[in-house]
C-alpha positions in Angstrom: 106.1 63.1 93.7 106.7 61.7 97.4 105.2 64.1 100.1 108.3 65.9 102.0 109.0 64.9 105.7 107.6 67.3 108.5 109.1 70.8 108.1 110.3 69.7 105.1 109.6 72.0 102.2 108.3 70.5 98.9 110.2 72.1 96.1 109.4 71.9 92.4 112.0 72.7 90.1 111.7 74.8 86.9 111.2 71.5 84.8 108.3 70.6 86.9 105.8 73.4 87.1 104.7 75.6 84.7 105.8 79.3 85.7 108.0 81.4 83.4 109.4 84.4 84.1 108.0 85.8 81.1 104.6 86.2 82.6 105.9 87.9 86.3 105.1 92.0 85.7 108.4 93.4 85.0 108.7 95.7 88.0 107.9 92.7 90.2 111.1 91.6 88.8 113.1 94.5 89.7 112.0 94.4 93.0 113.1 90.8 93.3 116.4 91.3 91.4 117.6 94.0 93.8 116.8 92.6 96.8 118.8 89.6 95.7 121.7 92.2 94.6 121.8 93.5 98.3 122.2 90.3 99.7 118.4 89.3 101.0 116.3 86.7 100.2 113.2 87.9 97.9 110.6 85.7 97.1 106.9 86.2 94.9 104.6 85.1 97.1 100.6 84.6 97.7 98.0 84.8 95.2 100.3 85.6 92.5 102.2 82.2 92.4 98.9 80.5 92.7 97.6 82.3 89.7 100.6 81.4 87.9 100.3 78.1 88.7 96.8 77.8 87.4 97.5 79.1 84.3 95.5 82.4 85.5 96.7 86.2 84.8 97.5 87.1 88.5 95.8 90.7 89.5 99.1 91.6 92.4 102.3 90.5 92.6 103.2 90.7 96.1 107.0 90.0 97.2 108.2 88.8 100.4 111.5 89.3 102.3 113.7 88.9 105.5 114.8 92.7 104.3 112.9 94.7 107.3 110.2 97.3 105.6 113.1 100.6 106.4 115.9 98.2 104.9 113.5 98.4 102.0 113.4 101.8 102.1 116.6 102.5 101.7 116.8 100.7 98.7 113.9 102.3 96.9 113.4 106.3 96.2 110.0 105.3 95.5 108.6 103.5 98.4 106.7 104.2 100.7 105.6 102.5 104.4 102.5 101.5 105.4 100.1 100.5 107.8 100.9 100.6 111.6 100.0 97.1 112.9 101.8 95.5 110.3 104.3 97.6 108.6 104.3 97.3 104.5 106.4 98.2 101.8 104.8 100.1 98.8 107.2 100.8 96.4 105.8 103.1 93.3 106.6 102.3 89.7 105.2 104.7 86.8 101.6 103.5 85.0 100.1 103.5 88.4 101.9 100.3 89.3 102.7 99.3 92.8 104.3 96.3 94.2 103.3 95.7 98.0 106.9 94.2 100.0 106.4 92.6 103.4 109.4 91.0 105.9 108.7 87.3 106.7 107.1 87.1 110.2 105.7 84.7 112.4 103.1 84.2 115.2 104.2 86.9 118.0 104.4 84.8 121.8 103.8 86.1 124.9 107.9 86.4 125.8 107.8 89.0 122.4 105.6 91.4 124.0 105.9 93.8 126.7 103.8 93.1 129.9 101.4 96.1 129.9 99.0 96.8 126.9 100.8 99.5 125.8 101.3 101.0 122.0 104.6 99.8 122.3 102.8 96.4 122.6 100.9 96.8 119.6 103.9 96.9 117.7 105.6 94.5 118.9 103.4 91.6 117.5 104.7 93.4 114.3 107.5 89.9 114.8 110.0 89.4 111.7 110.4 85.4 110.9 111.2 82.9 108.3 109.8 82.0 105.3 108.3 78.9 106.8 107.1 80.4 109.9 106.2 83.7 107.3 104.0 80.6 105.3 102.2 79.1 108.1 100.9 82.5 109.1 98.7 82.6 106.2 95.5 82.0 105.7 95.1 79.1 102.9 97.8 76.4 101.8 97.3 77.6 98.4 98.0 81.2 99.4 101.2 80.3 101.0 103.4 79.4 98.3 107.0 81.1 97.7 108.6 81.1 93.6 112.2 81.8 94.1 113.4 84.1 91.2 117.6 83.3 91.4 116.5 78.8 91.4 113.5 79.0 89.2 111.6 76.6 92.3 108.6 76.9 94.0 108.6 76.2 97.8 106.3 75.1 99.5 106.2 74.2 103.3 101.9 74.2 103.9 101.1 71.9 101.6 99.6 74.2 98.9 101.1 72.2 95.9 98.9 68.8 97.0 95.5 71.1 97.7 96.2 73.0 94.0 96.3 69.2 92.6 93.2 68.3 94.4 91.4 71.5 93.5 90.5 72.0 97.3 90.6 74.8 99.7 92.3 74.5 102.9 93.4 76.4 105.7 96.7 76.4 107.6 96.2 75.5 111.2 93.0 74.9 112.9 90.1 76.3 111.2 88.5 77.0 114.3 91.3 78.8 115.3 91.9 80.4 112.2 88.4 82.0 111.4 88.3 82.9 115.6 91.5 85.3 114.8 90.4 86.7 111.7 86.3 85.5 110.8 86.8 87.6 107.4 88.4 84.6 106.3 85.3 82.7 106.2 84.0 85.1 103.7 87.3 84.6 101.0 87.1 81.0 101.7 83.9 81.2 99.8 85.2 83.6 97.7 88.0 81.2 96.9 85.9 78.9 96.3 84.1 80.4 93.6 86.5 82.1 91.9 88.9 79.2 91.0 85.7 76.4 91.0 87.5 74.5 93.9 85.7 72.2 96.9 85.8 73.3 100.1 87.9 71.1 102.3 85.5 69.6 105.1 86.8 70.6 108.1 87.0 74.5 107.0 83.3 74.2 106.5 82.2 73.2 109.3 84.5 75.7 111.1 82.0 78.1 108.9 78.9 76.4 110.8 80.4 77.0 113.8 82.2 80.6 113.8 79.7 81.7 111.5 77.9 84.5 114.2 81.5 85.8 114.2 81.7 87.9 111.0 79.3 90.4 112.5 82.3 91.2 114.8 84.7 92.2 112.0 84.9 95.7 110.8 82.3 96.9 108.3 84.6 98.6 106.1 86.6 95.5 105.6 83.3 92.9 105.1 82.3 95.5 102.3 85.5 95.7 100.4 85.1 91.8 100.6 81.5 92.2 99.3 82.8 94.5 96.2 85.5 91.5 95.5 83.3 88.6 95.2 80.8 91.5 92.5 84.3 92.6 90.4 85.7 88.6 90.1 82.5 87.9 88.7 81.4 85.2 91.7 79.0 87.4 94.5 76.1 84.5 93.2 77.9 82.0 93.6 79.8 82.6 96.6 77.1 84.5 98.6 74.7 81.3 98.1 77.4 79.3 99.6 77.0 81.7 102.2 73.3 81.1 103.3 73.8 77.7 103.3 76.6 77.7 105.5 74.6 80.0 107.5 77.1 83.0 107.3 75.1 85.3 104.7 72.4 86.1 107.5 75.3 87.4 109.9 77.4 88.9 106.8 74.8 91.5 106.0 72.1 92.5 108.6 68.2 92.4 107.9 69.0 90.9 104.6 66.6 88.1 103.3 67.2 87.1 100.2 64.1 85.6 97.9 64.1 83.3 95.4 65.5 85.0 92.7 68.0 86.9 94.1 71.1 84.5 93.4 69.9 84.0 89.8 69.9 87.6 89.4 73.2 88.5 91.1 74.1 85.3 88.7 73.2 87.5 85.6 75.1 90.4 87.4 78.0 88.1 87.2 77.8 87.3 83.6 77.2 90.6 83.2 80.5 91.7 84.5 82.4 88.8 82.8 81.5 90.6 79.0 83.5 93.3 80.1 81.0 95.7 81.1 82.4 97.0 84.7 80.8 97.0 88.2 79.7 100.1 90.7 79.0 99.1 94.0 75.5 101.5 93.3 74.6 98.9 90.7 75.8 96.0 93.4 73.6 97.3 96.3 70.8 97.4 94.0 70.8 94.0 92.9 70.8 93.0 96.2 67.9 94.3 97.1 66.2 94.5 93.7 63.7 91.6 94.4 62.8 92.9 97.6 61.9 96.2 96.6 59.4 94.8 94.1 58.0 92.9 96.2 56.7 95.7 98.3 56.8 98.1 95.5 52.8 99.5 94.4 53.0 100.5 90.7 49.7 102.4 91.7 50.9 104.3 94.7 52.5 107.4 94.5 56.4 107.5 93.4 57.2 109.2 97.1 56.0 105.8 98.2 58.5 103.8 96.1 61.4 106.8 97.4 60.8 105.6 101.2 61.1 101.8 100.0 64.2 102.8 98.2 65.7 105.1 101.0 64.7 102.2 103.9 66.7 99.3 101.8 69.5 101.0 100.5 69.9 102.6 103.8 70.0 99.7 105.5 73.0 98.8 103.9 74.3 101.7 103.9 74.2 102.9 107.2 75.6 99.4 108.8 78.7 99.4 106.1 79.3 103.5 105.8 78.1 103.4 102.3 78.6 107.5 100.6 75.4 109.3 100.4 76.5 109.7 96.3 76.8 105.7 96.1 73.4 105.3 98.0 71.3 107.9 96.0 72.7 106.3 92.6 71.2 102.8 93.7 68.4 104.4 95.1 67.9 105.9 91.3 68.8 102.2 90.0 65.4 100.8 92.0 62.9 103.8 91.6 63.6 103.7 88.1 61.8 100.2 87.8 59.0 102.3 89.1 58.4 104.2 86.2 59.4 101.1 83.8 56.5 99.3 85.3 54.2 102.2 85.3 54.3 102.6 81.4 55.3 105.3 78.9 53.3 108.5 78.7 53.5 109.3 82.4 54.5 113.2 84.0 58.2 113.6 84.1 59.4 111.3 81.3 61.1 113.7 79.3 64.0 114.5 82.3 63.8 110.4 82.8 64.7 109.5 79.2 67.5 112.1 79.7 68.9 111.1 83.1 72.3 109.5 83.2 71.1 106.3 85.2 68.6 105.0 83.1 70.4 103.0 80.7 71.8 101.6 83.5 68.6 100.5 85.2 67.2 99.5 82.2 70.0 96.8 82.2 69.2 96.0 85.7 65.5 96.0 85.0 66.5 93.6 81.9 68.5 91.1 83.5 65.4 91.1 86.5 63.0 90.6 83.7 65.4 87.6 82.1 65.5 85.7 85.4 62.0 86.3 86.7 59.9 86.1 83.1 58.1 88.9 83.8 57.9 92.1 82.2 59.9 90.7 79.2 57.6 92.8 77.1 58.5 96.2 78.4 62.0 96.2 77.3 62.0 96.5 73.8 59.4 99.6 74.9 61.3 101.6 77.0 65.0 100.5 75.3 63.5 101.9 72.0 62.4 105.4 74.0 65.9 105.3 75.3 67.8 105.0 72.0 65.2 107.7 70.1 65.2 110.4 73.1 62.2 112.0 74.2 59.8 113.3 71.6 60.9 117.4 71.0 59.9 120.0 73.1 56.2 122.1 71.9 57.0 125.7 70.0 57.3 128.1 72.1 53.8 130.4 72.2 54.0 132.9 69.3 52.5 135.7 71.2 53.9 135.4 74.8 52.2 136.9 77.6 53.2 140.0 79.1 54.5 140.6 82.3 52.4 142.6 84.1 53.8 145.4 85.8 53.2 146.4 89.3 51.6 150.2 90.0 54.0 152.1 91.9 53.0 152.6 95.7 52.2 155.8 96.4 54.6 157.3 99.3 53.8 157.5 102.4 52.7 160.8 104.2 
């Protein structure tokens, strides 16, 4: 198919791409279809086309719409408004289902804003648009793709269509400009990436090279939920080495150094997560830092040793992304545990360990280290068959307890 002219959309009718309605979640439709009653236009937009696309099961089904977010409203008893730089549409369906609406905007100028940095300011880059100037404010051509539910077509004014074909992401605009505004972008380029097995288009990654000392500027709560979406789609090895080599991991997550085997094992973490068995960000944080801490680790040393290495690494995350003390300890459990594995059965305080509600889970840990590194292969089988038995009963209680002895009464003072 011939490329469209400059500003020209490229549209695909329903005979030439692959989306049925079929396959759109059902309240994503009614969201659509009543928009389009009232009279606005309603599109499914994002990441959900693209999955569709693909062939993929999308995760969200975001809708966009020149409807303004309190027009929304006032079609919808269950919606609700979010977010206060950008105002969003949340509209509440039963099953714990929610479909996120957003009005078309574009790129606020300086003749949209007031002249004084006030609040009213602030919200007035909050600037409703079209859907083409709505597309070319996103962040990759093959995020920025509209399906129109009334025509059956998919619009496309970025160029997303070509870059699906070629398997390659590609931001719209500069991508200088693009990772200066928001650097977080750098990070789901990657994540991109990995995720859908697509190249990285050339000038996006040297924008990386260049911009990378900028993702330490973003907000910590924001590069951590990114860091928990790259361990639940199953790609944090993958995309996270991409990241040291484009020289991004070292200013993505402060003081940490991964060795050698790191990436293989956040690899197994991934594989892991792909059988089905789900992901805490306590068992993330310790596979981070997993190879690190036995490196430093001494089996022989006491175990309040191995609690200060613990406490020091996980910390050190912790602290710099406002990690909960409850997530912190649990990986802090996940690591000393390796401490006893290593150490051998028959040691003080195995009884409680067998019992305690984190050790199957570091065993895995300690299983998939052991898989990747070839070492300790033969302590598995030991300490999974303690595991699976229990600890060994508790010793009879003495037949002929010892009495309490019982204290003379003082005699009173005179």
């Amino acid at each position: 198919m011939e490329q469209p002219e400059p500003n020209q959309p490229r549209v695909l009718d329903r005979a030439d791409h692959s989306i049925s309605r079929k396959r759109i979640e059902e309240n994503s439709l009614k969201v659509l279809y009543r928009l389009r009653h009232h009279g606005y236009k309603a599109y499914l937009v994002g990441g959900g086309v693209r999955d569709l696309l693909l062939g993929l099961t999308p995760k969200d089904f975001d809708v966009a719409t020149d409807a303004t977010p309190n027009q929304v409203k006032k079609l919808f008893r269950n919606c609700f408004l979010v977010g206060r730089r950008f105002r969003l549409a949340h509209i509440r369906f039963a099953g714990n289902s929610l479909i996120e609406v957003a009005t078309f905007r574009r790129q606020a100028t300086e003749e949209d804003l007031p002249d004084e940095e006030t609040e009213q300011r602030f919200y007035s880059e909050n600037v409703f648009g079209t859907p083409e100037e709505d597309a070319f404010r996103r962040d990759f051509t093959i995020n920025g793709l509209f399906y129109d539910i009334d025509s059956f077509q998919v619009i496309d004014y970025v160029g997303g269509l070509h870059d699906l074909e070629r398997k390659t992401i590609r931001v719209i605009g500069d991508p200088l400009v693009r990772f200066t505004e928001d650097p977080v972008r750098m990070l789901r380029a990657l994540e991109f990436t990995a995720r859908l097995g697509f190249k990285l288009d050339h000038a996006a990654r040297e924008a990386i090279f260049q911009r990378a000392p900028l993702i330490a500027e973003a907000a910590p709560a924001r590069i951590r939920e990114e860091l928990m979406e790259l361990f639940r789609h199953k790609v944090a090895g993958k995309a996270l080495q991409d990241a040291q080599g484009n020289g991004l991991l070292r200013h993505l997550i402060p003081g940490f150094i991964p060795g050698e085997k790191t990436f293989q094992l956040l690899h197994a973490i991934d594989r892991r997560t792909v059988s089905g068995v789900p992901i805490t960000e306590s068992f993330a944080l310790a596979g981070l830092y997993y190879e690190e801490f036995l490196a430093e680790l001494q089996t022989e040393g006491p175990i309040a040793s191995a609690l200060h290495l613990a406490r020091e690494l996980t910390d050190r995350y912790g602290q710099y992304f406002h990690v909960a003390n409850g997530i912190r300890h649990e990986a802090r459990e996940l690591l000393i545990a390796s401490y006893r594995f290593l150490r051998g059965r028959g040691r003080r305080g195995e009884r409680r360990f067998l019992t305690h509600p984190v050790t199957g889970q570091a065993l895995e840990l300690f299983t998939l280290w052991a898989e990747v590194s070839g070492e300790h292969l033969d302590l598995i089988n030991t300490w999974r068959e303690a595991i699976s038995t229990g600890p060994p009963p508790s010793p009879p209680p003495r037949k002929n307890p010892r009495r309490r002895r019982r204290r003379k009464p003082r005699p009173p003072r005179t």
